[in-house]
N, C-alpha and C positions, 0 to 999 in steps of 0.2 A: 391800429398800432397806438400805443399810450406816448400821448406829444410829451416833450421835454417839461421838465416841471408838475406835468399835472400826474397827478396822483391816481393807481389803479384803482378801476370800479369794485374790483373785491373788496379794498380797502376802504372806499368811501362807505360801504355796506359797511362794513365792521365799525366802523365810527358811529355811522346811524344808529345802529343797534346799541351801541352801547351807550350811545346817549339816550337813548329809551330807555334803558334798565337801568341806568344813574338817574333818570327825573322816575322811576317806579320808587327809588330808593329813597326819593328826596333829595340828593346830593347831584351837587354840578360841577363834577371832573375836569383831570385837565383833557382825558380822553376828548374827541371827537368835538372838540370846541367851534372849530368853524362851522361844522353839522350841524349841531345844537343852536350855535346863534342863527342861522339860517329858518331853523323848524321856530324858534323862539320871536324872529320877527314876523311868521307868517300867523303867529298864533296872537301877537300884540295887535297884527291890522283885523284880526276876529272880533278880537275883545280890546279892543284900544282904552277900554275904561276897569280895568281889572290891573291889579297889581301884578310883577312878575313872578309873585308866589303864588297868584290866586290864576295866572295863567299855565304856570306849571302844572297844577293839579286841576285843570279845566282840560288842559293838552294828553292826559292821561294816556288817556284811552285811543284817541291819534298817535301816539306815538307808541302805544302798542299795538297796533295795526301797523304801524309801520314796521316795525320787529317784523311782525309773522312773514310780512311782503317780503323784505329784504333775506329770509330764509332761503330763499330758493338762489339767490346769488353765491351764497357760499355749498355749492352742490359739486359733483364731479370738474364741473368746467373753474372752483374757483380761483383766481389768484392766479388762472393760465398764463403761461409767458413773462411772468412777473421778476423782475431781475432782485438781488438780493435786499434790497430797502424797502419796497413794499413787504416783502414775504416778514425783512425782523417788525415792521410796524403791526402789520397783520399778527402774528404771536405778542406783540406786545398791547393790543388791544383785545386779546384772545385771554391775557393771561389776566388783563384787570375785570374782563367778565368772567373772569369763573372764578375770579375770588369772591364773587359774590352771587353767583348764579351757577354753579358748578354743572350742575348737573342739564342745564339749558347749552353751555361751553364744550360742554363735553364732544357733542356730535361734530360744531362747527369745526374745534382743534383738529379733529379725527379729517374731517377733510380736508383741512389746509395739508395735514402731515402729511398724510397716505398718500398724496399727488407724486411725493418725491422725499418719500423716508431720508436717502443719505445727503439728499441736496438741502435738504431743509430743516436736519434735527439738532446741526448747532446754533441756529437762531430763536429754533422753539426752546434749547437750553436757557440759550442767553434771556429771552423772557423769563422763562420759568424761578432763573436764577434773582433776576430782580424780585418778579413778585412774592416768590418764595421768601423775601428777606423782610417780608410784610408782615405774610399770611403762612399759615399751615395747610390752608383749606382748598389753594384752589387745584384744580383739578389737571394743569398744562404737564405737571411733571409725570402725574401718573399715565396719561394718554401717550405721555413719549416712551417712558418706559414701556409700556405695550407696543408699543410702532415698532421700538428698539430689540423687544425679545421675536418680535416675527422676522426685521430687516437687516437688524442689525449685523455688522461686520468686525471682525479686531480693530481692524484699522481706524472706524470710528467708536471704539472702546478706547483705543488710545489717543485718541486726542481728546475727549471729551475728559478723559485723566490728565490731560494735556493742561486743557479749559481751568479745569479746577472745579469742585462743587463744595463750598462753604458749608461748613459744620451747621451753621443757623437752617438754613434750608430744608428743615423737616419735609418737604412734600418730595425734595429730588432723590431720598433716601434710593426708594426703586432705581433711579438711576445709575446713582454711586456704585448700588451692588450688583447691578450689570455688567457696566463696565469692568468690572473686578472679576464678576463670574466671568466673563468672556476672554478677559487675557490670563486667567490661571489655566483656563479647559483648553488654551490653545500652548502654552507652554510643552516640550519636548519630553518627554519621558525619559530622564535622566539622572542620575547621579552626580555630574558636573557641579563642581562648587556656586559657581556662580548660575546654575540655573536652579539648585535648592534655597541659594538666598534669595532669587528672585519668588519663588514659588511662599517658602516663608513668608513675604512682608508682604505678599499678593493672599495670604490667607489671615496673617494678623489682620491689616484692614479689613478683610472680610469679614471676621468676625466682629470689630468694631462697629461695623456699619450692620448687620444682623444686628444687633442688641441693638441700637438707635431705633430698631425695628419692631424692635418690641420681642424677636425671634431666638431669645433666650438658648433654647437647649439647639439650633443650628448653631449658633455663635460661639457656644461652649465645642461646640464638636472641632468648628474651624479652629478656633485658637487653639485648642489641643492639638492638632495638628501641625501648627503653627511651632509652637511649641518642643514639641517631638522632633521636628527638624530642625531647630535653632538648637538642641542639645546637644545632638551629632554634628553638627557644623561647628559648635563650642569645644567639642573635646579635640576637634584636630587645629584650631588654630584661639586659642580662650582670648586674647584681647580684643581681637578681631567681632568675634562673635558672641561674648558674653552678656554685653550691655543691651543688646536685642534681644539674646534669650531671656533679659531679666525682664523688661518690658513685654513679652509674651505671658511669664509667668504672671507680671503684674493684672495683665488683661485677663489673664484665666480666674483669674482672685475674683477680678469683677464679677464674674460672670457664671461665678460659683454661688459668691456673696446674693447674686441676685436670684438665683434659683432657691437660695434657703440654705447652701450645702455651706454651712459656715465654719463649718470644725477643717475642711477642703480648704477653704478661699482664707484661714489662716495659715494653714501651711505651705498656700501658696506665694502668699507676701513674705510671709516667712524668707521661702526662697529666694525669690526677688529680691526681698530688703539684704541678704548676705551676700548674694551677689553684687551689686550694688553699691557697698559701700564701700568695699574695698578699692573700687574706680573714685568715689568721692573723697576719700584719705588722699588720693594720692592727687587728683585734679577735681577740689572741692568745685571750683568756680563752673566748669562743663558740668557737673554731675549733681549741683545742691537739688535743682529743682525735682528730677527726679526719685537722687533717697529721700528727700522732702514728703511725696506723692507717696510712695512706697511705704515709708515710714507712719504717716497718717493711716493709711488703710489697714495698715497692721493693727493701729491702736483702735481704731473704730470697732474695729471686726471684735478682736478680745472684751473691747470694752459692751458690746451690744451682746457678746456669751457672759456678760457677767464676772470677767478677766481680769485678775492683776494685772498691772505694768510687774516687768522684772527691774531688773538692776542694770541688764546689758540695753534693754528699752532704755530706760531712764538716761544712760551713757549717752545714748546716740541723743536721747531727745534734748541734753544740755549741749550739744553741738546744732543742733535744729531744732530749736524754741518752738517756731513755726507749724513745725506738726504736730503738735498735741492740739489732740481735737478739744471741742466743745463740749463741756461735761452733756 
């Protein structure tokens, strides 16, 4: 049993190791510090006449034997019995070797997760989340995303919605739109107002997070979807539900714009920016930022066909300066 204070052997492994692959890299982490000073004074009483940069790169090759050794530690049996602080350190030592070793990270993540998918994929988040806010590269989010489309449940879709996944976070992208796949596919099959608003903004986002993806013509399909039901939900109650359908329409612009369909993704600002600004006349201060955004993308788009401004442009854009773009 792991005595009070002391720290699991999965984890002392994970440190080890990572201090190997930070002195491969040349750099000396805050990862696995006490590990590192350990391996460093056993390597100072070798060479007690060598510098500690001339012993770091002397310690090489011992400390990559040590890697290979400490491999077998993170196997089936890792991180057993391990209460929740080893497991978030273990992901959080997981998550700075695969920013730089991705594809070496890759297996260890895959065993620490798979031991206990739902017991253990909001602490792989919460690493993920951090390194993510670094790097694009490393590899914790994608591994969970996989863990998450074989184990995954609603109930841990919605908290992980819960959690939050920051816009900056290119690599949790996979995750984002899981979570989002899995609570639209579990939604009721209904006509209910409030369970079409809820399926809307669980498709709007989808589509958001598709294009961050690079997944272009999905993202166009979701917002249009998105879209088509904020229409119908607009014609039976318009104050309630206009300002979302404009904001669908604005996203469908994008994402028109990005496919090349630009003569589409102006008539879709179009729509957007009419709807839109009739909320902003009447409460500018809730609404600038968005005719703002609206109004911008409109002019972009005419101006990249080659487009006059009109005169009803012009109108709006002496009320918002702000949005005339950059010749």
């Amino acid at each position: 049993m792991q005595g009070v204070g002391q720290e699991h052997p999965g984890v002392v492994a994970l440190q080890l190791i990572a201090r190997a692959l930070e002195v491969h890299q040349g750099v000396v982490g805050e990862i696995g510090q006490d590990a590192g000073e350990q391996t460093r004074r056993r390597r100072r009483a070798d060479a007690a006449s060598a510098d500690d940069d001339d012993v770091d790169a002397k310690g090489l090759a011992s400390e990559l034997e040590l890697r290979e050794a400490l491999v077998p530690a993170l196997g089936k049996q890792a991180l057993e019995g391990a209460g929740a602080a080893p497991i978030q350190n273990a992901f959080d030592v997981l998550g700075r070797i695969s920013a730089e070793h991705p594809e070496e990270a890759r297996p260890w993540i895959r065993s620490v997760l798979d031991q206990d998918v739902p017991g253990r994929a909001l602490a792989a988040l919460s690493a993920a989340k951090s390194v993510g806010l670094k790097t694009a590269h490393a590899v914790l989010g994608e591994v969970l995303a996989q863990a998450l489309e074989r184990e995954g449940t609603v109930e841990m879709a919605k908290q992980i919605e819960k959690d939050g996944i920051p816009n900056e976070t290119v690599s949790l992208g996979e995750v984002r739109a899981w979570a989002i796949r899995k609570q639209l596919e579990a939604l009721p099959k209904s006509e209910h107002e409030d369970v079409l608003k809820e399926r809307a903004q669980f498709l709007h986002d989808f589509g958001r997070t598709q294009g961050s993806l690079g997944r272009w013509k999905d993202a166009l399909a979701s917002t249009r979807d998105a879209v088509e039901i904020r229409r119908k939900l607009a014609l039976t109650r318009p104050d309630a539900f206009l300002p979302d359908f404009a904001r669908s329409l604005n996203n469908r612009g994008d994402q028109e714009r990005d496919l090349g369909l630009s003569n589409k993704a102006i008539d879709s600002y179009t729509e957007a920016l009419d709807i839109i600004w009739d909320f902003f006349l009447r409460l500018p201060t809730a609404f600038e930022e968005q005719a703002t955004t609206m109004l911008r993308n409109l002019l972009r788009s005419r101006q990249a066909l080659g487009l006059p401004s009109t005169p009803d442009l012009e109108e709006r854009l002496a009320r918002l300066p702000t949005a005339r773009p950059e010749p």
